[in-house]
C-alpha beads as a LAMMPS data file, in Angstrom:
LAMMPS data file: protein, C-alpha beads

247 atoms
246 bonds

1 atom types
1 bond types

-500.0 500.0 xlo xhi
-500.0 500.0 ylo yhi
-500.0 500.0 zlo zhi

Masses

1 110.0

Atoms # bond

1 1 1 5.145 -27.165 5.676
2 1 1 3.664 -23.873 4.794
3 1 1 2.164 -23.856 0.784
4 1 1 2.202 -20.314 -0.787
5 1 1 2.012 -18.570 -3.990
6 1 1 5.183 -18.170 -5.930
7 1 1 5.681 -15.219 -8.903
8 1 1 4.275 -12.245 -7.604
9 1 1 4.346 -9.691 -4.790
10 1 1 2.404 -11.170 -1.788
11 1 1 0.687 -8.070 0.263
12 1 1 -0.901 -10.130 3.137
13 1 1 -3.262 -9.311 6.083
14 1 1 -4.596 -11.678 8.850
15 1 1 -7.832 -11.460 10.038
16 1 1 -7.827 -12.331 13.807
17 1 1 -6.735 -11.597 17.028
18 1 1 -3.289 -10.095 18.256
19 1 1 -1.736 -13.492 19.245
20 1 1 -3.236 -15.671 16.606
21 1 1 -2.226 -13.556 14.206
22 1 1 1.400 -13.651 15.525
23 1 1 0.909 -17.128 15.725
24 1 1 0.689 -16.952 11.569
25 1 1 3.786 -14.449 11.379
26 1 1 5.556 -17.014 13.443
27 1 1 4.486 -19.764 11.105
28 1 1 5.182 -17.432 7.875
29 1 1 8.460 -16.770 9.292
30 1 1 9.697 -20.785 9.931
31 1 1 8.641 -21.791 7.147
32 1 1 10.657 -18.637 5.153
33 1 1 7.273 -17.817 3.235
34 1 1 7.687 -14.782 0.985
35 1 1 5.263 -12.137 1.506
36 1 1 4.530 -8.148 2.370
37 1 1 2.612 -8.299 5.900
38 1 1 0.777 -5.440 5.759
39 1 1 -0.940 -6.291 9.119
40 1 1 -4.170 -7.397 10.639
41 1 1 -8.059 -6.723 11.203
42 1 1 -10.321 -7.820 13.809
43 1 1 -13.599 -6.433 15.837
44 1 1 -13.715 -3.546 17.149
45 1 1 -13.205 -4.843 20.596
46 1 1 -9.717 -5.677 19.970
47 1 1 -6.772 -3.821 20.840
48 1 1 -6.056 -1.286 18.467
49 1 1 -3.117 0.097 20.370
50 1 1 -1.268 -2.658 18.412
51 1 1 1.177 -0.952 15.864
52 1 1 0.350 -3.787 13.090
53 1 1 -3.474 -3.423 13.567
54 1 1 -5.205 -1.731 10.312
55 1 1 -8.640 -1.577 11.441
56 1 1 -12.005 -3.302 11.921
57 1 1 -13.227 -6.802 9.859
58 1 1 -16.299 -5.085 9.408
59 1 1 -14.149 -2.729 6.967
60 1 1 -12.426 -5.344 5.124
61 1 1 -13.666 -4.413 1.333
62 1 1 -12.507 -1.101 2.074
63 1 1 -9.077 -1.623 3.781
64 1 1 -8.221 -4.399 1.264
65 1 1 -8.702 -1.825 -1.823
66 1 1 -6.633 0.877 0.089
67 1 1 -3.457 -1.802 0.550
68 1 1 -3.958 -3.608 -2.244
69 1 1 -4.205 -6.911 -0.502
70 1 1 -4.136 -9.635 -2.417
71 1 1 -3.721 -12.605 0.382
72 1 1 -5.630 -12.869 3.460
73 1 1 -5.152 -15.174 6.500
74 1 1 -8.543 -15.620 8.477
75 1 1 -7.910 -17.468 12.050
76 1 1 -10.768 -19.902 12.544
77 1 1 -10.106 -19.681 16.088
78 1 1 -11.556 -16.038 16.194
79 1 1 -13.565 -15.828 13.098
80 1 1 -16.735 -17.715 12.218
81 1 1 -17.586 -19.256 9.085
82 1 1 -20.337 -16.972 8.251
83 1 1 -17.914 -14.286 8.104
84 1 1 -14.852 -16.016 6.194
85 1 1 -17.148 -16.909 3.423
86 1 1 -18.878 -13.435 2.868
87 1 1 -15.634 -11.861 2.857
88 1 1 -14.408 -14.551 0.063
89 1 1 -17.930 -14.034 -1.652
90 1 1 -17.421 -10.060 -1.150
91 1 1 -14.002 -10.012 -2.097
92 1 1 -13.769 -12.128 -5.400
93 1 1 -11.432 -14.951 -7.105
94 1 1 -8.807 -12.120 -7.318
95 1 1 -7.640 -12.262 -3.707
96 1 1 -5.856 -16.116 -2.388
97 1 1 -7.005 -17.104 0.349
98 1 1 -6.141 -19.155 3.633
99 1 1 -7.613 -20.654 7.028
100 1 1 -5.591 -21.843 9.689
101 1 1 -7.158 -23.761 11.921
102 1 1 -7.213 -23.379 15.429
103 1 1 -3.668 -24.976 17.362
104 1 1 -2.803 -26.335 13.639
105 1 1 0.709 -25.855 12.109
106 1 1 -0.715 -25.926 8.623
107 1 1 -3.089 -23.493 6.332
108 1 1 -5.722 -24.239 4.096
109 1 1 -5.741 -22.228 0.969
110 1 1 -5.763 -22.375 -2.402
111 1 1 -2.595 -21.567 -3.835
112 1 1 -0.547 -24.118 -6.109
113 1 1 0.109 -27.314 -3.779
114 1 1 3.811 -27.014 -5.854
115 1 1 4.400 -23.921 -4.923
116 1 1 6.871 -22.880 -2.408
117 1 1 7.767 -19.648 -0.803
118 1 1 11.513 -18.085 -0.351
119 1 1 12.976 -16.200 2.347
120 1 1 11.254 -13.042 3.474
121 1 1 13.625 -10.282 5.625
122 1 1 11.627 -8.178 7.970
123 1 1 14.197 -5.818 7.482
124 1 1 12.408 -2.454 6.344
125 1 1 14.557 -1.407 3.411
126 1 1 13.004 1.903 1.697
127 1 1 13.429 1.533 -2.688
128 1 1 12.848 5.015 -2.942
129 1 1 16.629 5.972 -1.055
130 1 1 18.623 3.910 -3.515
131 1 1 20.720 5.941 -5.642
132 1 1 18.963 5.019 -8.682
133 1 1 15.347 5.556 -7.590
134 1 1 16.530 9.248 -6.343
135 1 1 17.938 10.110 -9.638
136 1 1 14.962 8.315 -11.603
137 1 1 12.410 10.001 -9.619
138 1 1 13.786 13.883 -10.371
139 1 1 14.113 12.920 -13.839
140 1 1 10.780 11.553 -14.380
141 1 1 9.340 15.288 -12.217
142 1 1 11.504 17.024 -14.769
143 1 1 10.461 15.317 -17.698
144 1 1 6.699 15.339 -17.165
145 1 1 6.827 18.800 -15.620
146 1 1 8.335 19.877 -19.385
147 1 1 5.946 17.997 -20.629
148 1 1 3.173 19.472 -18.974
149 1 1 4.591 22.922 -19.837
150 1 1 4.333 22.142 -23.564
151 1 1 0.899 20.577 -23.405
152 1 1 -0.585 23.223 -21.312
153 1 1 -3.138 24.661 -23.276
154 1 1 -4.945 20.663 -23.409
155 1 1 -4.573 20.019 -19.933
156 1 1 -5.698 23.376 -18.980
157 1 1 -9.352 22.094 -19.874
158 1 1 -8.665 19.071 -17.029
159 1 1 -6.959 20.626 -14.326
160 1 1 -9.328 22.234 -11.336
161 1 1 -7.165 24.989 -10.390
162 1 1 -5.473 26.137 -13.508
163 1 1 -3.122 28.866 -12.203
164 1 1 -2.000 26.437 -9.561
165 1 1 -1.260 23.817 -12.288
166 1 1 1.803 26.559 -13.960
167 1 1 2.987 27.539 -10.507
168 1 1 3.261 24.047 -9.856
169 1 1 4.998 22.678 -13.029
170 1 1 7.665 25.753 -12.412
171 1 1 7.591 24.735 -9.041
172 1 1 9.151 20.988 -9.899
173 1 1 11.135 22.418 -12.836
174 1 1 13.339 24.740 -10.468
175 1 1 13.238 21.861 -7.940
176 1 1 11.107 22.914 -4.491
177 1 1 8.401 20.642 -5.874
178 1 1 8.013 17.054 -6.626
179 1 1 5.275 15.311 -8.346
180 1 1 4.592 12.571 -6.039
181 1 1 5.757 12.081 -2.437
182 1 1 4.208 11.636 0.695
183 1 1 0.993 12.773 1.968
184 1 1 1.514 13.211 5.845
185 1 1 4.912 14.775 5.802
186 1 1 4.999 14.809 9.550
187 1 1 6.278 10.621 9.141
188 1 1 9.352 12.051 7.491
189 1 1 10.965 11.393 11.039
190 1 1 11.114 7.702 9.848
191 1 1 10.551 7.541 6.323
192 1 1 13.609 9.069 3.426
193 1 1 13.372 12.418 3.382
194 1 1 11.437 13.866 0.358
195 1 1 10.516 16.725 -1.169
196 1 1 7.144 18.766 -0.502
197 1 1 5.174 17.252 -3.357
198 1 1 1.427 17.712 -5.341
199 1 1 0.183 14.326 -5.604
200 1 1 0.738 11.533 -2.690
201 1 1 -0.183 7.510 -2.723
202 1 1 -4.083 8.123 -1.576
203 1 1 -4.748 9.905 -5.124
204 1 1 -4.642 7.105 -6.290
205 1 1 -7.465 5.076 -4.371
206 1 1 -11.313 5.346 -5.294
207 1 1 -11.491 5.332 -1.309
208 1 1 -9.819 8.167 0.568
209 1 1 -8.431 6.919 3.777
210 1 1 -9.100 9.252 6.727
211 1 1 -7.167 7.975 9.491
212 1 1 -3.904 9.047 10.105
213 1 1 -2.705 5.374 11.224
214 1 1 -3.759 4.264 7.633
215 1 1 -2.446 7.224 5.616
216 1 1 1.258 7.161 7.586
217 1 1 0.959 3.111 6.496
218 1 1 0.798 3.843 2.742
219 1 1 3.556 6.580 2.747
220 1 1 5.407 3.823 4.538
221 1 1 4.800 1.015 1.764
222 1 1 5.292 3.876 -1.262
223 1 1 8.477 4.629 0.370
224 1 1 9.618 1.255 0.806
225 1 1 7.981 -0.239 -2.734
226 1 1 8.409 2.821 -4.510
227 1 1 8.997 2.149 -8.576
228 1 1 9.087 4.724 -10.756
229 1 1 5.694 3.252 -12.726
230 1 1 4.201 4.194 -9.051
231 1 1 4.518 7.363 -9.598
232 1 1 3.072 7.437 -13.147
233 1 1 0.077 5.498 -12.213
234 1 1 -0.607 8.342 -9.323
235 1 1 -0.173 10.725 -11.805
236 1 1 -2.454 9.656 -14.407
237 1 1 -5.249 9.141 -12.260
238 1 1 -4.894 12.195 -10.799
239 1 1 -4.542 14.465 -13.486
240 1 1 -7.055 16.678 -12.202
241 1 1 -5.933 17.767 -9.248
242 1 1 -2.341 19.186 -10.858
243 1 1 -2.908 22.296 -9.400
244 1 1 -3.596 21.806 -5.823
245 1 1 -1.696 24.474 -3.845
246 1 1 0.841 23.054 -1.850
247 1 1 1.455 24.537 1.476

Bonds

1 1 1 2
2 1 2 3
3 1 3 4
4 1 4 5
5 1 5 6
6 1 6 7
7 1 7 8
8 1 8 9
9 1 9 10
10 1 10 11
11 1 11 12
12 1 12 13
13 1 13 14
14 1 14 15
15 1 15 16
16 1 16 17
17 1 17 18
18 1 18 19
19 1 19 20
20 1 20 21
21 1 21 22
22 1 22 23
23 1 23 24
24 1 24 25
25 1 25 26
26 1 26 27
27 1 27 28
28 1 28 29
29 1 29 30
30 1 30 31
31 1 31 32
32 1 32 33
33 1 33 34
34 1 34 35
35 1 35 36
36 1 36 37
37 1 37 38
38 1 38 39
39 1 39 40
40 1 40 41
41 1 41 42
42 1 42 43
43 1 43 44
44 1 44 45
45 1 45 46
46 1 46 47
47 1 47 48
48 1 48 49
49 1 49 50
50 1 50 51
51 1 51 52
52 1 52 53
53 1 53 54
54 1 54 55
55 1 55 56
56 1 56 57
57 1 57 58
58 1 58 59
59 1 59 60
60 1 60 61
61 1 61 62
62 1 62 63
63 1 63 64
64 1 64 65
65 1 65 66
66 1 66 67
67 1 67 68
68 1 68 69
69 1 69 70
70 1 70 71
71 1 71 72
72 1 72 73
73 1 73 74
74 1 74 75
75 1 75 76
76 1 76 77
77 1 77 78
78 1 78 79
79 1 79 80
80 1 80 81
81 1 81 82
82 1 82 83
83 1 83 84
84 1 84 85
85 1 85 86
86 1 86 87
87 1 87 88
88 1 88 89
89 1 89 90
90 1 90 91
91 1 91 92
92 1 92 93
93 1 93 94
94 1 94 95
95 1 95 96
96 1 96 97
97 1 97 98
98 1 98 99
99 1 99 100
100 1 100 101
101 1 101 102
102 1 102 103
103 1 103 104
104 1 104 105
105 1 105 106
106 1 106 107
107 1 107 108
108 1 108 109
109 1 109 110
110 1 110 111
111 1 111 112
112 1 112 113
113 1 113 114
114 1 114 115
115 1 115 116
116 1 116 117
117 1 117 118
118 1 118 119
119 1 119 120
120 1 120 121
121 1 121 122
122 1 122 123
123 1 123 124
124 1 124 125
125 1 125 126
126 1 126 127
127 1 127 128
128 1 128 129
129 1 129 130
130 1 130 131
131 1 131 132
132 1 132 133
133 1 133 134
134 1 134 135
135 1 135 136
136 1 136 137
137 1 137 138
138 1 138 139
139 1 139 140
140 1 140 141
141 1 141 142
142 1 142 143
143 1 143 144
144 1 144 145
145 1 145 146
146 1 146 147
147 1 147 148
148 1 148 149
149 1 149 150
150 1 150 151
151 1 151 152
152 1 152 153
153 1 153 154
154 1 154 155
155 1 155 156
156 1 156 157
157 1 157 158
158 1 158 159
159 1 159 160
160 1 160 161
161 1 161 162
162 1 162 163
163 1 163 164
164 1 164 165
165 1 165 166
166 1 166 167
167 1 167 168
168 1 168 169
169 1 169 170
170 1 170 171
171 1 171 172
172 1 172 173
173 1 173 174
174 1 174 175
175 1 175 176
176 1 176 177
177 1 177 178
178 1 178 179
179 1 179 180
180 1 180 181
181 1 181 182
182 1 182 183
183 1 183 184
184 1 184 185
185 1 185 186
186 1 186 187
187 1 187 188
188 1 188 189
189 1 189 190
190 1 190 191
191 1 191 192
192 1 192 193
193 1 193 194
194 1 194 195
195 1 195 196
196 1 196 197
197 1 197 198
198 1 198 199
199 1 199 200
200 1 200 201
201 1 201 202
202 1 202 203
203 1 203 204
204 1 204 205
205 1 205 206
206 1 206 207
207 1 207 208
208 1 208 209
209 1 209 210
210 1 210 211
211 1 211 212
212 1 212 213
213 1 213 214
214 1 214 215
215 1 215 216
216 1 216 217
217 1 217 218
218 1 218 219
219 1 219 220
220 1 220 221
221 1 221 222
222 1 222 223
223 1 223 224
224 1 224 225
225 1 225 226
226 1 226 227
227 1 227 228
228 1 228 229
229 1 229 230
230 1 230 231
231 1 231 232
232 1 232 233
233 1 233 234
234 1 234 235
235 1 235 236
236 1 236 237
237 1 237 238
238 1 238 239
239 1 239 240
240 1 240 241
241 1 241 242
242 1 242 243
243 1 243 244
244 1 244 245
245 1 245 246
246 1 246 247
């Protein structure tokens, strides 16, 4: 049986080819393992027409910051050694990792041997359209827009484009505005419909995505992991850029 670690949220990518790494889902999904596939890397000969493909290997440091991946699958079949064990050495004690070896039904990793997954649904289920969330999420853009308002003067000194900052605070108090949404609004064809917003997941990251395939990914996981601590988190670190004009 599959071995996986138990008491946290699993965000998972496989390194390896398209049917390898299907292979692993397959696996994942028999053995009812619990964990957020975000999806997969390989060269850049691969087919990137594949919905669940994130990018090149070569970019791995990069693309596992921007998802916050803290599980990787490499598939010995299609990556060497070499490369496994500079991405571990790259990547630190703070990600798990696993190897599954080529035509094996098993992983080698180095999770708890006691440990044992629970049942993961594929089903895409979006936190931020349950009834709660909604009301918690205009309460916490009205609460921080007042307070905002009364601490002005001391964020004035942070804020790039101070007039924007007040038309933007008025902007969420009357309710055209939210704090935090989504930054390619075109996705909204899939995704809960949201407000027009300041701030979106990618302020956030040290590492701006560029790629639209990446950027439509994290609207997708805030949408579906959204908390209202997200939002806070995006805020803080973005305090600076309060006043961006919103088109």
């Amino acid at each position: 049986s599959l071995i996986w670690s138990k008491g946290r949220d699993v965000n998972l990518i496989i390194v390896g080819s398209a049917v390898e790494s299907q292979r692993v889902l397959n696996l994942l999904l028999k053995a009812r393992i619990n964990v957020q596939y975000i999806g997969r890397l390989y060269d850049g000969e691969d087919d990137s027409s594949e919905a669940d493909f994130l990018g090149d290997m070569k970019y791995i440091g990069e693309l596992v910051h921007i998802y916050s991946v803290n599980e990787i699958v490499f598939c010995s079949k299609d990556v060497s050694t070499q490369f496994i064990f500079k991405s571990m050495a790259q990547l630190g004690s703070q990600i798990q990792y696993k190897i599954i070896p080529d035509q094996s039904e098993y992983m080698i990793g180095s999770s708890d041997k006691n440990s044992q997954g629970s049942l993961y649904a594929f089903e895409l289920n979006f936190n931020i359209s349950t009834p709660n969330n909604i009301r918690s999420k205009r309460l916490l853009d009205m609460l921080y827009a007042f307070l905002m308002l009364l601490m002005y003067p001391l964020l004035f000194l942070f804020v790039r484009q101070k007039w924007g900052f007040l038309q933007n605070i008025l902007s969420v108090l009357v309710g055209s505005l939210s704090w935090v949404g989504y930054r390619n609004r075109s996705v909204q064809n899939h995704l809960p419909v949201l407000r027009k917003s300041v701030l979106d997941p990618t302020d956030a990251l040290s590492i701006k995505p560029t790629e639209k395939s990446t950027i439509d990914r994290l609207d997708t996981i805030y949408a579906k992991d959204y908390s209202v601590e997200k939002d806070l988190e995006i805020i803080f670190k973005s305090i600076a850029n309060l006043g961006r004009t919103v088109e």
